[in-house]
C-alpha positions, 0 to 999 in steps of 0.5 A: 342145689338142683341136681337134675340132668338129662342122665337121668330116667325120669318116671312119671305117676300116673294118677292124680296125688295128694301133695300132702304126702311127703317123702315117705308117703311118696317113697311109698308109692314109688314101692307099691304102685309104680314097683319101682325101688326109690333107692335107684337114683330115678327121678319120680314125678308127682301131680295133683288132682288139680294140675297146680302143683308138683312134686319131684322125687330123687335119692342122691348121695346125702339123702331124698330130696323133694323138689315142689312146685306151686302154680300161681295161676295155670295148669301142668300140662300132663304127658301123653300116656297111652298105657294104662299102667301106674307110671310113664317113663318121660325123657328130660325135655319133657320134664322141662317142658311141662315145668316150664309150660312150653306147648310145641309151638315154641313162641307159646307158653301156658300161663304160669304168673298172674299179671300184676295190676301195677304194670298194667 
């Protein structure tokens, strides 16, 4: 069950990741590059070099839980950061903004799904 809110902080890592790297890697990182405790109840964003993919980060009651995401054809747009530190803190419709490839002008989406042949 996806157990996200708009409660929430949300933090997002600045630098391309390996998305080979699973809760304790992640956990890892949380620790030692954004300085943050992962135990918190804070929710930790995580892209790949390439921008396809995408890894949420989260403790809840029962445990850490890895929400993943793997674009068929498109690009995450990534948040504006104008601090030169490892994280950025992202406020909820930001998160969903970027998931959801929704640009400012809210009748364009970025490209997510490649078109089916058969419909065409």
């Amino acid at each position: 069950m996806f157990s996200l809110n708009d409660n929430m902080k949300y933090w997002f890592y600045n630098k391309p990741t390996d998305m080979r790297k699973s809760y304790y890697s992640l956990s890892g990182l949380v620790t030692n590059k954004m300085k943050m405790n992962v135990l918190n109840g804070n929710v930790f964003i995580f892209i790949n070099r390439r921008r396809n993919m995408i890894k949420i980060l989260h403790m809840e009651s029962g445990g850490l839980t890895l929400y993943s995401k793997l674009l068929e054809e498109g690009l995450f747009k990534l948040p504006i950061c104008d601090t030169e530190g490892e994280s950025l803190n992202l406020e909820w419709c930001d998160l969903i903004m970027m998931i959801e490839g929704i640009k400012n002008d809210p009748n364009n989406r970025l490209k997510r799904l490649k078109t089916n042949r058969l419909c065409q």
